[in-house]
N, C-alpha and C positions, 0 to 999 in steps of 0.2 A: 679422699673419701671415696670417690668414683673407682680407685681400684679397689679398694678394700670390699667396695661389694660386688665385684665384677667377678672377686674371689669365691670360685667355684669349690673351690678343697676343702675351705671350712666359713662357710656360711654361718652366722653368730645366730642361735637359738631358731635354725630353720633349714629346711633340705631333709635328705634321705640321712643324714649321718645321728639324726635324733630320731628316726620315725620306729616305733615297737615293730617287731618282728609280726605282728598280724595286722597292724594297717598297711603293712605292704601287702601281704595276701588280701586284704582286702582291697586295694587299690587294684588290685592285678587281674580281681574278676571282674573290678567296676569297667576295666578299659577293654575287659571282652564281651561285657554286656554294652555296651557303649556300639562295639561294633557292630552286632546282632541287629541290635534298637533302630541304626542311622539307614535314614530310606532310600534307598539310590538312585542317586544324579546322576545327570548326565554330566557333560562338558561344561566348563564354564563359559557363562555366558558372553558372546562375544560384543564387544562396542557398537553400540546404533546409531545411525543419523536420523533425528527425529525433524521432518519437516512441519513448519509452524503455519507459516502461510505464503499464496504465491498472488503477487501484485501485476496484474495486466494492464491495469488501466493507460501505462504509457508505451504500451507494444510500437513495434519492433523491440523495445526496451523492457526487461522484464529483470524483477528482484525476486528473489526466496529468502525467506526466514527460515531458519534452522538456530537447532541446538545440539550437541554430540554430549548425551548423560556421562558421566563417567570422566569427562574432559579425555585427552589426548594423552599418548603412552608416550611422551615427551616434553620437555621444560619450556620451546619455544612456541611460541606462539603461532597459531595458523594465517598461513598467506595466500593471495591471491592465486598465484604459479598454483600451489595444492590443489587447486578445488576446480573440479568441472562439473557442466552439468550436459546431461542425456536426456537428450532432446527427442523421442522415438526412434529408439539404438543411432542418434548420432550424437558421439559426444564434442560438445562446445565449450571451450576455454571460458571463462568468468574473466569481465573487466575491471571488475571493483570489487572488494569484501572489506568489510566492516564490521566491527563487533560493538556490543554492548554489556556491560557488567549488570544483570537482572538481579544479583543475588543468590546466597545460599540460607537454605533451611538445615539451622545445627540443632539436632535434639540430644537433652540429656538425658538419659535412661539410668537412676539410682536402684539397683538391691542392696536396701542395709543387711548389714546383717557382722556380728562380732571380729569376723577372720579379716573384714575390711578393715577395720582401724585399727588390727593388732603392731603394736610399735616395737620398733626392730633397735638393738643396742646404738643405731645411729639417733635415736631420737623422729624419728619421722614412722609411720605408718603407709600404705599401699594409699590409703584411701588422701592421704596427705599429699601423694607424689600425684595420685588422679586429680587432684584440684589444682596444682600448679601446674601440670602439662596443659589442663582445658583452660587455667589464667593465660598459657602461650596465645590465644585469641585474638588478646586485648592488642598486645603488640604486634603480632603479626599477620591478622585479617583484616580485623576492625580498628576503628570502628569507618566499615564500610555503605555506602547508602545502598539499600535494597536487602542485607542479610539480615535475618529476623531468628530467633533464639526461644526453643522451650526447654520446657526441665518436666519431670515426673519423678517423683518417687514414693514408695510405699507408704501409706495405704492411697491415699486421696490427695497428695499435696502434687498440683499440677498448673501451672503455666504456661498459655501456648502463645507461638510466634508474638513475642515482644519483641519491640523495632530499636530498644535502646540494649545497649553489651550490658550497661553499668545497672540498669536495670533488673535486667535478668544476675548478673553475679551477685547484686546485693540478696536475692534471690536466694542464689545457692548460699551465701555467707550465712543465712540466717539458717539454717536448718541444723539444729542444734541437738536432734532425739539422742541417746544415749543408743547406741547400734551395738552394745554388745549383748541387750536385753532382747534383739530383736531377731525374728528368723527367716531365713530367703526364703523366696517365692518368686517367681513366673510375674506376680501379678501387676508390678510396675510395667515391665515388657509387651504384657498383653494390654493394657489402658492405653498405652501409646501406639502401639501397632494397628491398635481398632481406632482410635483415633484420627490418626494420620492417612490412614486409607479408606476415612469415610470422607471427607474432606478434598475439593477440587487442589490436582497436583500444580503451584505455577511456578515453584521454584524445586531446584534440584536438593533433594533429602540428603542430610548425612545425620548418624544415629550411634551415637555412644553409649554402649551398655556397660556400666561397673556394676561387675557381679563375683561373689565368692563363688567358689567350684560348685558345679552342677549336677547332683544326684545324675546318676547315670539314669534312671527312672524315668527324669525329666527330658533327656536330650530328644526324645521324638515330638514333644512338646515345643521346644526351644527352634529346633530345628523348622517345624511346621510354623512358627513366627517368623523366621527368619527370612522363606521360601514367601511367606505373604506381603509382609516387606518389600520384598525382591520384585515381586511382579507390580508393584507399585512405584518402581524406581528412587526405594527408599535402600541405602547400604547402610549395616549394620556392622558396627565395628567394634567387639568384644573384648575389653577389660576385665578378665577373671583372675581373681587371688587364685593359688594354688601351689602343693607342693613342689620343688622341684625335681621330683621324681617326674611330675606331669608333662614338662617340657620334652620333647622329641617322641613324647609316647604317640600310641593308638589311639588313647584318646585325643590329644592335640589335632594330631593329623587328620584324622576324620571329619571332628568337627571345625579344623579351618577349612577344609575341602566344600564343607556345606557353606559360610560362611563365604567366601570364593566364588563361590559358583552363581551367588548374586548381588558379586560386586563387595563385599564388605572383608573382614580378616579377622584373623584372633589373636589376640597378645596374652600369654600367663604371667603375672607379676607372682615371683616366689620371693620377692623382698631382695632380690638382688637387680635384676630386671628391670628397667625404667619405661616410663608408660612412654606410647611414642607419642609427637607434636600434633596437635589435631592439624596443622596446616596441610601435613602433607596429605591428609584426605579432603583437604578441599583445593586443592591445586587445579590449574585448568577448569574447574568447572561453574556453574555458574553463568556463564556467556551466551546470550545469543545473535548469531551473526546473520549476516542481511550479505546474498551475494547478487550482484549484477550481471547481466548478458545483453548480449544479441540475439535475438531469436532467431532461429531461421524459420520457420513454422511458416507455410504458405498452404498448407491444405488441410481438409482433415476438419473436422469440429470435435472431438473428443483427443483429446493430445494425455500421451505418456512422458511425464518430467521426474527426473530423478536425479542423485546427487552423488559424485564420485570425489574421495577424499583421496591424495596423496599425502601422510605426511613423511616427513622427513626421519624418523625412526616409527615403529609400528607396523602394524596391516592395513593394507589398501582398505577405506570403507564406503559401501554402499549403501545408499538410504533404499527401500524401498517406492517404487514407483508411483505417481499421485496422479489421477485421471485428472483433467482440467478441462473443462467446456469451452476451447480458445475456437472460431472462425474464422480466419483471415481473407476476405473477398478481395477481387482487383475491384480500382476505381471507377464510378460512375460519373457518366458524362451526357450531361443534355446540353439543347441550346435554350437558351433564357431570352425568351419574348420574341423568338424570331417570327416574323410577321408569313402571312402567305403568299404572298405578291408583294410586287411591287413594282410601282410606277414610275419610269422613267421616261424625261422630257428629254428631247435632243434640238438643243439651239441651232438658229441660220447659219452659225459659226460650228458644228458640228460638234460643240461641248456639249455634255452628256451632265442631267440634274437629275438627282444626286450624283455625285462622283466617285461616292463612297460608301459602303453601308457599315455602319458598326455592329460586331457581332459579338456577342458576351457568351461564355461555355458557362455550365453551373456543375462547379465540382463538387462531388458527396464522395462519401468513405459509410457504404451500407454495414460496415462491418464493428463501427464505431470508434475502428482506431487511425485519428488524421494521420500523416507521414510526410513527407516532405515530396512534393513535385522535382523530377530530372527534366522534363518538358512537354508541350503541349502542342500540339500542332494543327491546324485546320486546312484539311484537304476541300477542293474542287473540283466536280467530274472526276476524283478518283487524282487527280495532280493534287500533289503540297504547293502549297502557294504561300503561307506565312509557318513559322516554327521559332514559340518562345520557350527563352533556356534561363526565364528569370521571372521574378512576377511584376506587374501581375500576369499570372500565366493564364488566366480566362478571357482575356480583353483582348480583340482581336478588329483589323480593318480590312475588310474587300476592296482592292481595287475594285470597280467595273467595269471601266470599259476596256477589259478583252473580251466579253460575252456579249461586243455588241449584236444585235440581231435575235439573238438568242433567245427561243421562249422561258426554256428555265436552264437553273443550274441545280445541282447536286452538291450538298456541303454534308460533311462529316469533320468530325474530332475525333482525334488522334490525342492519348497522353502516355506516359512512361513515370513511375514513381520510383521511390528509393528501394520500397520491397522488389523491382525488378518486375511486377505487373505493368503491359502492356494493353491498355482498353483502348475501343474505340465505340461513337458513342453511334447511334440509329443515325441512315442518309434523312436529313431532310430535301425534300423539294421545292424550291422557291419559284415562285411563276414572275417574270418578266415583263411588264408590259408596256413596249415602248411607243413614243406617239411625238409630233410633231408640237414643239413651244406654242407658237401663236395659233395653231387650230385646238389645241387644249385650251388656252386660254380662252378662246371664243367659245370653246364646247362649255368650259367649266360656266363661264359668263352666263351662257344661258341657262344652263341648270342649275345656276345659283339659286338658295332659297331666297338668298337678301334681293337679288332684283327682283325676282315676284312679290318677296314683301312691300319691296318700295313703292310697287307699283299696285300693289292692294291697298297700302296707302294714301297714297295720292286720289284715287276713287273713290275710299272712304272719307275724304277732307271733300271732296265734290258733290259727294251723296248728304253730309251733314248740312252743307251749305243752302241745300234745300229743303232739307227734313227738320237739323234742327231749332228755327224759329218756333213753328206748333211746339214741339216736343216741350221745348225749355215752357211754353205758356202753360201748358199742361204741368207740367212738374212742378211749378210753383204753387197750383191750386193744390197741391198735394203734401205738401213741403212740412206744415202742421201736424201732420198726422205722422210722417214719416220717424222712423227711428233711426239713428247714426249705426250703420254698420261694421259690423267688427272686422277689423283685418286677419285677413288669414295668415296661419303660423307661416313660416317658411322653410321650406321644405331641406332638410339634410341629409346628408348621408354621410356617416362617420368615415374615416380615412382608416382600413384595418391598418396600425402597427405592430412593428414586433420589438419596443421598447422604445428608449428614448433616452438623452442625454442630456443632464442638466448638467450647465454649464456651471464653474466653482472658481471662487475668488482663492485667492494666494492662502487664504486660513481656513480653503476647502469648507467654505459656506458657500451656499445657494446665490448666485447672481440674477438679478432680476430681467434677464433675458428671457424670451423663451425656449423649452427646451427642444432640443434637435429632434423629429423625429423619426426613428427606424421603419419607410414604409416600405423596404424590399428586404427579402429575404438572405444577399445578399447586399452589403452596405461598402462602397468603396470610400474610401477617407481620405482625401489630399485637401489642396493649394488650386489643383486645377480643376476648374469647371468641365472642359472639353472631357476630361478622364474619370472624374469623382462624382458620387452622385449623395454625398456630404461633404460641403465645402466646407474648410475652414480656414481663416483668414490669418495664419501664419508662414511669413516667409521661413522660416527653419523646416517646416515641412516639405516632404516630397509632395511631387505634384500627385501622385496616389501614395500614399502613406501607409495606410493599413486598410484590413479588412475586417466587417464583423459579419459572419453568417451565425442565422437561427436556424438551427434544424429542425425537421417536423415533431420528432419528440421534445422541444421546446428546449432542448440544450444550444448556448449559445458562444462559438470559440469566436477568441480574438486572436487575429494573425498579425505579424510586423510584416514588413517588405523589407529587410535588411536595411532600415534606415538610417543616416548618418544621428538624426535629432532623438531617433529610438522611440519603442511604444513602451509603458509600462500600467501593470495591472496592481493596484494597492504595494505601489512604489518598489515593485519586481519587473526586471526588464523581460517582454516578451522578445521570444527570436521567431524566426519564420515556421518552425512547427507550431507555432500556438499554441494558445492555452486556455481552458475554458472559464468565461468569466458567471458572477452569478448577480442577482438582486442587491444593487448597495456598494458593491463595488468601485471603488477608485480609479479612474483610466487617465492615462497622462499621453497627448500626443506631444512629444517636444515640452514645451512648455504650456499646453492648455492643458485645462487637470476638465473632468468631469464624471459624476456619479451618475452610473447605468441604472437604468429602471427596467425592470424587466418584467412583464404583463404575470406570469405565473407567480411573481414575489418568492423564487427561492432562493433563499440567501445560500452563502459559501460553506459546507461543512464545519469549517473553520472557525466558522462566527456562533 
């Protein structure tokens, strides 16, 4: 059957070898009006990388969403190796891409009209062969999750994105008018064209119009739909019965050129002809893919990111450039609670009290984005004296006695992160003040408040002992009259915290402990008392386990220490970049589980 109509020399009841000798003349000024009428394009239009969105929140680490309209001028599928991004003109390899099938939008576009269901000696009709190519669907798109399916056709009979195939075809099955009563029109084409482009775009358009031949009349009409379509990222892809005279003419070529130019095509069914598979206009497209990098960005507050495509057949393609309001600051570094002096006793044995001072840094990330510490170091007089290559990297101990004598010393911090910034934080000055064990103690002795007390005391039991005989005689004549005095409140002052941890049984219910509470802004979490300043009483834990800092804008990260027993946040394991936790939240150290409270009450996006 497939040759017999492939047979061009004698086409059964259709072609040039039946047409009257004046519809060729008249076919012959339609396709020179045709050409007069078509308004002129440029180029066609070339393939876009549309960028969707860009994700900083885990810088150094940053993804893009993209879609490329149109999919790719090739069968396989895009890779990692393909795709880089331009980073203000430096371009950076991608370490991960990922796609997603979002869906396509199929619209069907019907002009009834007689020429469409005239029936050819094989039994079948144009408009017959159009229903079983767009049945190709069923088997070889759908039914897909995310493609959504309309129809239109003249005057008013319209359906838009239904989510089911079977739906929409029982759909078209039902449309039963009698089309040889009826007459073409534009008007189906325009109801959907105005439609479709009043309507937010979220999936990629494809647009099938069956149509009998087109008045030349109309084609500046048709075209100007077709052009508005186009700038909407809808392809229109044209189904037209016609003689086969039409085929290779002035008119074909023209108006595929227009049709081409935004993305769509034209096919003339002369009843030998077969309509083509809608598949291959929805190939490749459809996807939107998520790529990953390293940023290199370390300066700058306004950054230029853009997206370079390699594929493996095609043209190189470039997205257009997207401002982003990214900051990258180096590290901040104070000292936390360092006192201003301090007092140093030296024993008859020439031991020095204290021996040691502990010194805590307070690391911040002004820029919002944590990273991971290379090392931390705490200079003296301008000398390195301790240098940590591990955490915790803020906890630090002074020898001191080599600055015996010494009225002060000079301390600063030193750190290095993975960005490759190097800070150091203000010298502070510590004042020294050394002094002799037992003449301290005799000094202290007397300016003690407790031996003045004692001995105001004592005076006062000597003074009563002679005053209060009268007094009590006195008091009792009074005793009647007297009222019982109210005790006074006693006096508090709240503990500021910055949350608190309830403690949770194995079925992550409330245990009737009290709960932990968060009173520094930085929280160290072990086994050891000397190191931790939230103990908790598991030998699987490290003796400093994790950290919880609150920052001033009340966001609050939780860090591991690269523990053997592990930290984890709602039964995800934290690693040493941390992760921000929120109101409600689940925290497991090793094996103790407990729910964070956190004074703002914001829970996790997520919930």
């Amino acid at each position: 059957m497939i040759a017999t109509l492939r047979n061009r020399k004698n086409p059964p009841n259709s072609g040039a070898a039946h047409l009257k000798p004046v519809f060729f003349s008249l076919l012959l000024v339609s396709i020179l009006l045709v050409r007069l009428s078509l308004p002129a394009f440029g180029q066609q239009a070339s393939q876009q990388i549309v960028i969707e969105g860009l994700d900083t929140r885990e810088f150094p680490n940053l993804s893009i969403d993209f879609s490329i309209p149109g999919g790719l001028d090739q069968q396989s599928s895009l890779t990692a190796n393909q795709v880089s991004v331009v980073e203000n003109d430096q371009t950076i390899a991608v370490e991960a891409l990922t796609s997603e099938y979002v869906g396509v939008h199929f619209v069907l576009v019907i002009n009834p009209e007689r020429s469409l269901v005239l029936t050819y000696p094989s039994g079948y009709s144009n408009y017959d062969r159009m229903l079983a190519a767009v049945g190709e669907l069923n088997s070889d798109v759908t039914p897909v999750t995310g493609d959504v399916y309309s129809l239109f056709i003249n005057p008013d009979i319209h359906y838009d994105q239904l989510e089911n195939y079977t739906e929409w075809k029982k759909a078209l099955e039902g449309y039963k008018e009698n089309q040889k009563q009826k007459i073409g029109s534009l008007q189906s084409l325009e109801i959907a064209v105005a439609q479709l482009t009043s309507q937010p775009v979220n999936k990629e358009t494809v647009l099938v119009y069956m149509t009998p031949y087109i008045d030349p009349v109309e084609i500046p009409k048709l075209t100007a739909l077709i052009q508005q379509a186009g700038k909407s990222g809808i392809r229109v892809h044209i189904w037209m019965t016609a003689a086969t005279i039409v085929i290779g003419s002035a008119y074909e070529i023209d108006l595929q050129a227009v049709c081409e130019t935004w993305g769509g095509s034209l096919t003339i069914l002369d009843g030998i002809q077969m309509p083509p598979n809608p598949r291959d206009y929805m190939k490749s497209i459809g996807y939107r893919y998520t790529a990953i990098w390293q940023s290199q960005i370390r300066s700058g507050t306004t950054q230029q990111i853009s997206l370079r495509l390699t594929p493996s057949s095609g043209p190189v393609l470039i997205s257009e450039a997207s401002s982003v309001d990214l900051e990258v600051l180096p590290t901040r570094l104070s000292f936390n609670n360092l006192p201003e002096e301090l007092t140093i006793n030296i024993r008859k044995d020439e031991v020095i009290e204290p021996a040691e001072l502990p010194i805590q840094a307070l690391i911040e990330f002004p820029d919002g984005f944590p990273r991971n510490l290379l090392s931390t170091s705490l200079f003296v007089n301008g000398s390195l004296v301790q240098k940590r290559e591990q955490a915790p990297f803020g906890d630090f101990v002074l020898d001191l006695s080599p600055y015996h004598g010494q009225d002060t010393i000079r301390l600063q911090l030193n750190a290095k992160d993975a960005l490759g910034f190097e800070t150091r934080s203000e010298i502070k000055t510590l004042s020294l003040i050394w002094g002799d064990s037992e003449a301290n103690r005799q000094k202290t002795l007397l300016s003690s408040p407790w031996l003045w007390t004692g001995l105001s005391v004592v005076a006062l039991g000597l003074l009563g002992v002679i005053l209060l005989p009268p007094y009590l005689k006195n008091k009792t004549k009074k005793a009647g009259n007297a009222q019982p005095a109210k005790p006074e409140p006693e006096s508090s002052m709240p503990l500021k915290t910055f949350g608190s941890l309830i403690k949770l049984d194995r079925d992550n219910t409330p245990c009737a402990e009290k709960p932990l509470l968060l009173t520094n802004e930085i929280s160290l979490i072990g086994k050891d008392p000397q190191m931790a300043n939230l103990v908790l009483s598991d030998e699987a834990l490290e003796p400093v386990h994790a950290e919880i800092h609150v920052f001033p804008d009340g966001r609050t990260r939780l860090t591991d220490f690269n523990t053997t027993a592990g930290t984890y946040v709602n039964f995800k394991a934290v690693d040493t970049k941390g992760v921000q936790i929120h109101h409600g939240d689940i925290l497991h150290f090793g094996r103790l589980a407990f729910r964070f409270n956190s004074p703002n009450r914001i829970t996790s996006p997520k919930n």
